[in-house]
NUKEMAR-453144 format. One record per residue (C-alpha): residue in one letter; z negated, x, y. Coordinates in steps of 0.5 Angstrom, whole numbers, plus 500, padded with zeros to 3 digits. Layout:
BEGIN
aZXY/...
END
This chain:
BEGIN
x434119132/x430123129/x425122133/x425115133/x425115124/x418120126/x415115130/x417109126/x414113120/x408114124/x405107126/x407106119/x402110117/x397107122/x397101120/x397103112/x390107115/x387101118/x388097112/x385101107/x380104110/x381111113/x388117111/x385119104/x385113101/x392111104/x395117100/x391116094/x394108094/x401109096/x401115092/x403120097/x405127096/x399132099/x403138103/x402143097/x405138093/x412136097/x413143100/x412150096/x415155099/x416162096/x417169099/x420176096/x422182100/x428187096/x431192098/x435189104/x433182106/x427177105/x428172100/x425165102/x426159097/x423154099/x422147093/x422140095/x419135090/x422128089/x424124094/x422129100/x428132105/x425136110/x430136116/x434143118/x432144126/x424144124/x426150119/x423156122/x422163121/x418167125/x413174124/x407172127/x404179126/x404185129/x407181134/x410174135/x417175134/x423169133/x427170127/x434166127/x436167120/x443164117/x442157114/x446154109/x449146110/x446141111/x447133107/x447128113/x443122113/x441117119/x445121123/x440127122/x441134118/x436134112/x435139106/x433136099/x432139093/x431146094/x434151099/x435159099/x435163106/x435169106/x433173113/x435181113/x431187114/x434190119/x433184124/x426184122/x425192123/x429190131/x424188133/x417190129/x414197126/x410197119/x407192115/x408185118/x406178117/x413172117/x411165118/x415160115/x415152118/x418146117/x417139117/x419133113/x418126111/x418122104/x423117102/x417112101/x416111109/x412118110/x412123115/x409129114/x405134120/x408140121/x407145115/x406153115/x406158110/x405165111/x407171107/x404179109/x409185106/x409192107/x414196110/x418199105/x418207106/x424209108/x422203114/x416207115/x420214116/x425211120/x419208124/x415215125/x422217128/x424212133/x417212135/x417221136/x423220139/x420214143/x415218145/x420224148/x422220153/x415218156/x415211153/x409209149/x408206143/x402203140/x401201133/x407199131/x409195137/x416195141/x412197148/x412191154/x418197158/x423196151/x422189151/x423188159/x429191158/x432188151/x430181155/x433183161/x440184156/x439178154/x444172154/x441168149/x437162152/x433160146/x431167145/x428167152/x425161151/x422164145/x418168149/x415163153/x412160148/x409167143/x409173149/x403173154/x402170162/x402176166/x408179162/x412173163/x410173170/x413180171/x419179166/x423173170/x420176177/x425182174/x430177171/x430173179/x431181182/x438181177/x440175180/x440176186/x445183185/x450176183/x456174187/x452167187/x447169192/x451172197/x454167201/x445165203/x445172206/x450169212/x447162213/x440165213/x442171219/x445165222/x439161222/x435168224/x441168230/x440161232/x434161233/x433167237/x438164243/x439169247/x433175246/x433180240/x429177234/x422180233/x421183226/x414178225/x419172226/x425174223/x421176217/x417169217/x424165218/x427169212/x420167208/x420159210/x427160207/x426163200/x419159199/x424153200/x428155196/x424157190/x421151190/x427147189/x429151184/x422149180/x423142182/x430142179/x428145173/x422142172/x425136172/x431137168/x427140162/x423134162/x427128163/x434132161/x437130169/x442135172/x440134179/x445140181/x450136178/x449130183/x449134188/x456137186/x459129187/x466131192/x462126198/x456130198/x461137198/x466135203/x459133208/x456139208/x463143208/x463139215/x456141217/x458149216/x465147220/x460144225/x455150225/x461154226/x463152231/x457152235/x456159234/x463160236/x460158243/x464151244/x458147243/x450148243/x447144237/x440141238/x435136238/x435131245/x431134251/x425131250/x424131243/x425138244/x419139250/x415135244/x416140239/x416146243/x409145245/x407143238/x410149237/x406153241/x400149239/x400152233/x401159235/x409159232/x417158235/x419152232/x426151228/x421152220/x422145219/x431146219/x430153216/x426149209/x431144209/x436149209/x433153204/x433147199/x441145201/x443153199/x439152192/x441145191/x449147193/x451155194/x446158190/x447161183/x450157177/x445156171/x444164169/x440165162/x433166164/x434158168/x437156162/x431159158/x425157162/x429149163/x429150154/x422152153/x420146157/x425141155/x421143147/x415143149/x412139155/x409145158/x411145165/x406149169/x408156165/x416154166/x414152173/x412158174/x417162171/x422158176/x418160182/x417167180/x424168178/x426164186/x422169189/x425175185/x431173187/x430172195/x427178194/x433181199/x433175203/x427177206/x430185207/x435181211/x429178215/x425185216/x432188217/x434182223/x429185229/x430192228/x437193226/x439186230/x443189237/x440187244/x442181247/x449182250/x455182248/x454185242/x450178241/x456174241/x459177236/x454178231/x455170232/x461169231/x462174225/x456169222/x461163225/x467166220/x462167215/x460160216/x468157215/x468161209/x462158206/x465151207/x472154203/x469156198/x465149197/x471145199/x474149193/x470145188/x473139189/x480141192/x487143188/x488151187/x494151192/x490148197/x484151197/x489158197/x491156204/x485155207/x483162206/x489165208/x489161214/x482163216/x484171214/x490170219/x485166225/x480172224/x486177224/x488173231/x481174233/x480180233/x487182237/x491184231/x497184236/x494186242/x497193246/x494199243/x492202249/x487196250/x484199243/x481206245/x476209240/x473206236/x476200238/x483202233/x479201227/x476194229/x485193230/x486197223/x481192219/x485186223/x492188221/x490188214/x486182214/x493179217/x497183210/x492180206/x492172209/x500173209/x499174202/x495169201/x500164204/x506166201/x501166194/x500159196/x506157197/x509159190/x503156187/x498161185/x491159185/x488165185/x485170190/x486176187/x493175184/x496171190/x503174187/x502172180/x509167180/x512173181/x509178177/x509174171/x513177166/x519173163/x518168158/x510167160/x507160159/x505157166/x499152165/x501146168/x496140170/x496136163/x495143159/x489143164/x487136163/x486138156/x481141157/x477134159/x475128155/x471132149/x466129145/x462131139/x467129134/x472132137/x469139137/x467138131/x474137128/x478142132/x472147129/x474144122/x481145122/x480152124/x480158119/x477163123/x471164127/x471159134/x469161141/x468155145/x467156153/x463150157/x464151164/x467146170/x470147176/x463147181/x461155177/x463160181/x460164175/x465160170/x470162175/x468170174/x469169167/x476166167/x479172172/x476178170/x473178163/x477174158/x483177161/x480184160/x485188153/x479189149/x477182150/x483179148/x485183143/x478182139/x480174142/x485174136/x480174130/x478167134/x480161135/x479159143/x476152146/x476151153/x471145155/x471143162/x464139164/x466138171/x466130170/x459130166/x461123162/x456120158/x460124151/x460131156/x452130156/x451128149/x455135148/x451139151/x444136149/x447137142/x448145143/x442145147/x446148154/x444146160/x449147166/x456153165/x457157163/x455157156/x459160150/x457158143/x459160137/x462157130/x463161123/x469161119/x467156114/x465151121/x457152122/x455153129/x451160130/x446158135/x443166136/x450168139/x450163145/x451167151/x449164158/x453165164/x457172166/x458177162/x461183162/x468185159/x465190154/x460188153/x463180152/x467185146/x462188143/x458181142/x466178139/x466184134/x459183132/x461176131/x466177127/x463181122/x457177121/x462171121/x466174115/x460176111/
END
């Protein structure tokens, strides 16, 4: 809406210009206001805070998300400083009159060292049928002394521990890791608009490094070596094809994770949420399944003969084995279906180019961060020709412990679209069958050696798929606490199946008025059932004691996104979230709190901490 009124505005004063004869003389005939005159904006330092009052002359508003604060100098630095409420008109939330924001030292000082630079900026219109550029004041203090002291001393104790810093500027290794720290989108998307090229190139290689320590980038490790496996037939794969495999993979990859954010900040799509569709899922669990099996030895997949002659001569022709093409078409289905839920850094860079267009630096960022994040794929691919067993029997196994891996792929993914209790089974009938395999029941005296740790690991397989079972039947969902129907203590709530459609159908009003009827701070949760990341939240940190105990200062809303609706999108693009898990934060008075959204997994402690900083800021 507020980008229609701005357009509308606009073409309004163009014609207003090409009647009167040129921008001045439309002001002067219209009586327009100039910039210094609708908008005066002052700034004073105290003792704790920096006071900006900003004046507005009659019948100009300025709308609430264009008014921004940052320090331009000595470095660029995002502030996001509480705001006060807002009137509505046309749907938009503006400032009349006058208003008062007040930005503390200490988040200033976070940041920067001596005497600094603030910006303000922010953009309005006139009642009368004008909208005004962006307009920018700036204001220069001086670091009161007792920052200048606290400054000489972080910056000796800095230099102690061999870090350097210079003129008062944090140096790029603290910034690389309180980014890396980071959880907050809009703030890394900040630094894709103020920090340099090179730094950013660096920061989200190092961003996609951490990714590629989560559980979500697991499962490509075993559908890359099976590919590695595949292709080899029965020779031992060399080092050079087994790592160029394993490059086709990753640069396969890291182009549609560019492509996919490329797009989605540019067009608001959410391509990863199509390919979630329960018909997309449930064929490509049949590929994995069939996959499986061949490597199984039941079956060989593969092109016709004669087609295969053709492209192993052009093959030869071009000095290299075929099998690329399938390995990049691999590579684009494991980011598009297995790879990892939306993390901050995605978020950020998905953020930075839905605000600004600029979709080389964000394309960029993408590629190099896809890359970071395959870093241990192409390890996997050095590793496959020199630790990979010689042809043989050993062989064999090596494809059907790919082939086991292969069918726990196809659980998992069935597992977004499948009942708990359901997809529960299956993976205790694939630890049972895996445990029969291994010859779990067979006479020990077969199990020489080494052999009888081989039948040791089977039995605790076969334990643990019986526990699964036995969890499946008496209903539990989860694999990490199959006997939860009884170990419950007496008197505990059993989530039934409407409690957990509750969680669906939300929309902005129905937010909006639950956070309403609220008296103390909101923690609101946005995932769906697809996010493995979401699912790491729900079993290990909002359980965790001091998680809970700091949940107590706060009302809990869960949101489930799984059917993306029209309102479910218009909810995210209201917050800015693209893809779960997101966790956004409203104070105790309703206003929502954009600098503490969190993206993706959390760890407990560190989920407690943020609750309790929270907290306190809710109750100033």
């Amino acid at each position: 809406m507020q980008s229609i009124i701005k357009t509308l505005l606009f073409v309004s004063l163009l014609l207003n210009t090409s009647l009167f004869g040129g921008f001045g003389d439309a002001l002067k005939k219209q009586k327009f206001l100039q910039p210094d005159e609708a908008f005066k904006i002052e700034a004073v330092q105290k003792a704790d805070k920096i006071e900006t009052h900003i004046t507005l002359a009659d019948k100009i508003h300025i709308y609430k998300n264009d008014l921004k604060f940052r320090i331009v100098k000595p470095q660029k630095v995002s502030l996001t400083p509480a705001l006060p409420p807002a009137i509505t008109e046309d749907g938009e939330a503006v400032y009349k009159k006058s208003v008062t924001v007040d930005i503390p030292l200490r988040d200033i000082f976070s940041h920067v060292e001596g005497d600094y630079t603030l910006e303000v900026e922010l953009q309005g219109c006139s009642d009368r049928g004008i909208c005004y550029q962006p307009f920018h004041k700036q204001f220069t203090f001086h670091a009161p002394a007792a920052k200048k002291m606290s400054t000489v001393s972080q910056t000796a104790s800095v230099q102690k521990n061999s870090v350097t810093v210079k003129d008062g500027t944090p140096g790029v290794l603290d910034k690389i890791n309180a980014l890396t720290h980071e959880g907050n989108t809009a703030k890394i998307a900040d630094v894709l608009g103020h920090e340099s090229s090179w730094f950013i190139v660096v920061l989200f290689f190092i961003f996609g490094l951490l990714l590629a320590l989560t559980p979500c980038v697991f499962p490509m490790i075993p559908i890359l070596s099976s590919i590695i496996v595949s292709q080899s037939g029965n020779e031992k794969p060399g080092v050079a094809k087994a790592f160029l495999i394993s490059l086709v993979y990753v640069i396969a990859m890291a182009l549609t994770y560019t492509a996919v954010g490329v797009v989605a900040g540019l067009a608001g799509a959410d391509i990863q949420t199509a390919m979630q569709n329960p018909w997309v899922l449930t064929a490509f669990a049949a590929m994995f399944v069939a996959l499986a099996f061949s490597l199984f030895g039941y079956y060989e997949i593969g092109l016709p003969a004669s087609w295969q002659s053709k492209l192993s001569r052009a093959s030869d022709e071009a000095g290299q084995r075929g099998g690329f093409v399938g390995t990049a078409v691999m590579g684009v289905l494991s980011a598009l279906i297995v790879g990892p839920c939306v993390a901050p850094p995605l978020g950020g860079a998905v953020l930075f180019i839905s605000h600004t267009g600029d979709a080389l630096l964000g394309g960029v960022a993408l590629f190099v961060m896809s890359i970071g994040m395959g870093m241990p794929l192409l390890l996997v691919g050095m590793g496959a020709g020199k630790f990979m067993p010689k042809p043989g029997g050993w062989m064999n196994v090596v494809s059907q412990v790919f082939g086991v891996m292969m069918l726990g792929l196809a659980i998992f993914m069935l597992g977004r679209v499948l009942p708990g209790g359901i997809t529960l089974m299956l993976w205790a009938l694939l630890f049972i069958g895996s445990a029969l395999y291994m010859g779990v029941f067979d006479s020990s005296d077969k199990k020489p050696g080494a052999k009888k740790l081989v039948q040791l690991f089977a039995v605790v397989l076969m334990l643990y798929g019986a526990s699964l079972f036995v969890g499946a039947l008496s209903g539990a969902n989860s694999m990490f606490r199959p006997f939860e129907r009884f170990t419950a203590p007496k008197g505990a709530v059993v989530v039934s199946a409407d409690a957990k459609n509750s969680h669906k159908g939300y929309s902005i009003a129905r937010l909006l008025k639950e956070v309403a009827a609220s008296d103390k701070p909101v923690v609101v949760d946005f995932g769906k059932k697809s996010c493995t990341a979401c699912k790491e939240l729900e079993e290990i940190t909002f359980p965790n004691p001091k998680v809970k105990e700091q949940l107590k200062k706060f009302k809990f809303i869960k949101i489930d996104v799984t059917d993306n609706t029209d309102a479910e999108k218009a909810l995210l693009k209201k917050y800015e979230l693209f893809g779960t898990p997101n966790i956004i934060f409203f104070d105790k008075n309703g206003k929502f709190m954009p600098q503490k959204s969190l993206t993706g997994f959390i760890k407990p402690q560190e989920f407690a901490d943020h609750l309790k900083r929270v907290d306190e800021e809710s109750a100033r």
